[in-house]
C-alpha positions as CSV (number, residue, x, y, z in Angstrom):
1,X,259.4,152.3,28.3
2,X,259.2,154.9,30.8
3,X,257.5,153.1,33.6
4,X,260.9,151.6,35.2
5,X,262.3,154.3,35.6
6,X,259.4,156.1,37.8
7,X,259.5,156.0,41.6
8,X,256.8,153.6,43.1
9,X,255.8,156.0,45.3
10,X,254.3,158.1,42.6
11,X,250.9,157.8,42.1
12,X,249.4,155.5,38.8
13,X,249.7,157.5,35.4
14,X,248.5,156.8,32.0
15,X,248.5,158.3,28.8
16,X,250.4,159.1,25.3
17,X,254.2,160.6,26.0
18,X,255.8,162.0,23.0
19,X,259.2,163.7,23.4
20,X,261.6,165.3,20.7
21,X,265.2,167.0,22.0
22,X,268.3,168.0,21.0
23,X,270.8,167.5,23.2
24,X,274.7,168.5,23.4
25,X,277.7,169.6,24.9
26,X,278.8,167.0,27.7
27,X,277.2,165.6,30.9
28,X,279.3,167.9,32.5
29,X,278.1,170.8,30.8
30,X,274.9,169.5,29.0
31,X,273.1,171.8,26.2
32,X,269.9,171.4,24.7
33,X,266.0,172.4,23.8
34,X,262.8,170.4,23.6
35,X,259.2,169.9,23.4
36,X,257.1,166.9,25.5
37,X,253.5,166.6,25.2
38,X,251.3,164.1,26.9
39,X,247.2,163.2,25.4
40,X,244.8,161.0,26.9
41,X,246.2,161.0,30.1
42,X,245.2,160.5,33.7
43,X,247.1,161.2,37.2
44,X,245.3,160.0,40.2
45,X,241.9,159.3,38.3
46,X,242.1,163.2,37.4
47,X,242.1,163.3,33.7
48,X,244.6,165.3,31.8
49,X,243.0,167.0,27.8
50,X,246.6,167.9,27.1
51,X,249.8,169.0,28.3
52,X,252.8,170.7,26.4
53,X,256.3,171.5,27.8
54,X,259.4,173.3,26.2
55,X,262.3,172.8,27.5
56,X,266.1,174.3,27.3
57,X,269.0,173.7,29.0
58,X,272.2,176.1,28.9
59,X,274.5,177.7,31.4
60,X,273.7,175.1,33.6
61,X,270.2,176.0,33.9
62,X,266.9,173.6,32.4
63,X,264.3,176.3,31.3
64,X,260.7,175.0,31.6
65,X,257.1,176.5,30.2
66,X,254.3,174.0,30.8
67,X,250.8,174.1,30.1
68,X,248.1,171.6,31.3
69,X,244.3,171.1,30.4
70,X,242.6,168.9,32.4
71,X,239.3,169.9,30.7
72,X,238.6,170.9,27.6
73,X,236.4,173.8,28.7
74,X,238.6,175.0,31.2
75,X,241.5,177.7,31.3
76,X,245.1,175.6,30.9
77,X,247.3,175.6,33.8
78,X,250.5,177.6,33.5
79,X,253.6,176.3,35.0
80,X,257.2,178.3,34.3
81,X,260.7,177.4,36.4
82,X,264.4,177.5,36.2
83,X,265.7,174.4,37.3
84,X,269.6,175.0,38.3
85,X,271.6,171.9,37.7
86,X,273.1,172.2,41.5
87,X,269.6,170.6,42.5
88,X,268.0,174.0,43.6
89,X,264.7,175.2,41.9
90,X,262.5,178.2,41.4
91,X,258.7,177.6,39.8
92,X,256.2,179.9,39.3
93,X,252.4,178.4,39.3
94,X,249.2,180.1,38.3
95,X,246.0,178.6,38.3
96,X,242.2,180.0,37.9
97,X,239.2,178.7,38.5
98,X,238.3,175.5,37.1
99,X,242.1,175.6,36.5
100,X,242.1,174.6,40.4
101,X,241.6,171.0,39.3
102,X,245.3,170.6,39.6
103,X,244.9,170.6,43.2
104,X,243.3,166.7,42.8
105,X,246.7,165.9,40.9
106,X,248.5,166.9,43.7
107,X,246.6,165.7,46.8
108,X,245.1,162.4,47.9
109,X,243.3,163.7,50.4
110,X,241.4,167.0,49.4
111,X,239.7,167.2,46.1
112,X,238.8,170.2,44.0
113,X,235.2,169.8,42.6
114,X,233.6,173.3,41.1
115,X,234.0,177.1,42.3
116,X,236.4,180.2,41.3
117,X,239.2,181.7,42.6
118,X,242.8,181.7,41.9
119,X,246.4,180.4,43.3
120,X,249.5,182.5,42.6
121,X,252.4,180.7,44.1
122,X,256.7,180.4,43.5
123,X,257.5,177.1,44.9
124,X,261.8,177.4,45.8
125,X,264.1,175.3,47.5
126,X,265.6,171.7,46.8
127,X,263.8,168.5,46.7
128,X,264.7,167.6,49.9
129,X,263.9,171.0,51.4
130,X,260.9,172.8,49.0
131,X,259.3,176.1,50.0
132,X,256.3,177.8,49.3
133,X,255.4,181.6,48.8
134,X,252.0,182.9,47.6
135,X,248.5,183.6,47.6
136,X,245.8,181.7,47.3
137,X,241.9,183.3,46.8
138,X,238.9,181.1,47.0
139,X,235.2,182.2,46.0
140,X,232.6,179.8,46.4
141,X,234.3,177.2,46.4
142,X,233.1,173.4,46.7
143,X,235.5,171.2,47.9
144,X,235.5,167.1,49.4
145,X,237.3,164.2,50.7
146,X,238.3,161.3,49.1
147,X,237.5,159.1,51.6
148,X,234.0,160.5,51.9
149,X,233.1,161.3,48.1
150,X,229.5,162.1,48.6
151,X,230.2,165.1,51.2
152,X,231.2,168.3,50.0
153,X,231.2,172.1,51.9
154,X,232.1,175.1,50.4
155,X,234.9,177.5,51.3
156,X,235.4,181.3,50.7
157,X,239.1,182.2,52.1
158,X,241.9,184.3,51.3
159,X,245.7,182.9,52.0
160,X,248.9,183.9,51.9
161,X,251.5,181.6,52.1
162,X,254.9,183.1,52.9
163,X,258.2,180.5,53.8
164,X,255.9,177.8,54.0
165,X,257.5,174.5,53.7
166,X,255.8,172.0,51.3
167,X,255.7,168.9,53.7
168,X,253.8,171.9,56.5
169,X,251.9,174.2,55.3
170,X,251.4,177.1,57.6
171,X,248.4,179.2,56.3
172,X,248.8,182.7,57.5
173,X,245.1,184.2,57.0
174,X,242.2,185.5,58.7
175,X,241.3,182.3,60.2
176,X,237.5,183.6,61.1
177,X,237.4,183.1,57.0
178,X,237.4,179.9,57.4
179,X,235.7,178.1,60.2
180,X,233.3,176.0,58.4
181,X,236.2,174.2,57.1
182,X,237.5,173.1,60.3
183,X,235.9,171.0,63.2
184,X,232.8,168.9,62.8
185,X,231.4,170.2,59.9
186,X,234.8,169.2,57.6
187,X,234.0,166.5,55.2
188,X,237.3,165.0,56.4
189,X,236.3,164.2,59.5
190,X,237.0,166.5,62.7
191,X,240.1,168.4,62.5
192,X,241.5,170.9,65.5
193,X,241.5,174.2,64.8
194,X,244.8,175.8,64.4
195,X,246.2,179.3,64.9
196,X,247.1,181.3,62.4
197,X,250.7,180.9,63.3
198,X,250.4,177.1,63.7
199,X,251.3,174.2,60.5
200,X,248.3,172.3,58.9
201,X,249.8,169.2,57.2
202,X,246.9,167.2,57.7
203,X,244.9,168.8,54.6
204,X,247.9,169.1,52.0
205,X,250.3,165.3,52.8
């Protein structure tokens, strides 16, 4: 029922949706609270275990706690915003370790495949105009392209994201940390190594 409403742009997804919500006051001021969970689902081949969301909307503000398992094994991914009804957002996301999975939900072009390390970001801004603050820590971390799926490397980096817009991402880090990951020996092909103060789209679009 839902799929008619969902942008073409965005990516195939399967699965169980069940919603329940109350909802009042007027579409001028809406109120409201609700839960949404989703089972047996998939996003971008990436399976999804579970995922639960509550929901509540008041003072023209939409409250959300999420939590995602992509594997049943793994740590769930925690996801908490305030969604103001003037169209500007603030999310915080933490992932750990296996939880990094989330990162083949997001991208087409790099995919998360074993490793630890963590991701502690607040993601601001408008649709049209999103921003990214954070840090992201990597420990032995395997990592490959789609487009070559038997190639892999492995990455240990530290970065810290500050103002970085989500359609640039600027990675403001040692980059010494991370030379294999760049030039011939990506799995992405050859890629030209930036400065620190320079934007690499390339990995994240």
């Amino acid at each position: 029922m839902a799929r008619p409403f969902v942008p073409p742009e965005i990516p195939s997804f399967r699965g169980n949706l069940n919603l329940e919500a109350d909802i009042g006051g007027s579409l001028a001021v809406p109120t409201g609270s609700g839960q949404l969970s989703i089972t047996e689902a998939a996003f971008r081949d990436e399976a999804i275990t579970a995922a639960t969301a509550e929901f509540a909307i008041a003072n023209d503000v939409a409250t959300l706690n999420a939590r995602i398992t992509t594997l049943p094994e793994t740590a769930p991914i925690t996801l908490q915003g305030d969604i103001p009804l003037n169209g500007r957002s603030q999310y915080n996301l933490q992932l750990t370790d296996e939880g990094l999975r989330f990162i083949n939900l997001l991208s087409d072009t790099i995919a998360w495949e074993a490793g630890s390390g963590s991701l502690n970001i607040t993601l601001t801004g408008t649709q049209a105009a999103p921003n990214i603050e954070g840090i992201l820590a990597l420990r032995q971390a395997s990592y490959g392209c789609r487009r070559y799926p038997n190639r892999s490397r492995s990455l240990r980096a530290r970065f810290i994201l500050v103002g970085v817009n989500c359609r640039r991402i600027t990675l403001m880090a040692a980059m010494a940390m991370v030379r294999s990951w760049f030039g011939v020996g990506s799995p992405c092909g050859p890629m030209e190594r930036p400065s620190p103060s320079r934007s690499v789209s390339r990995l994240w679009s």
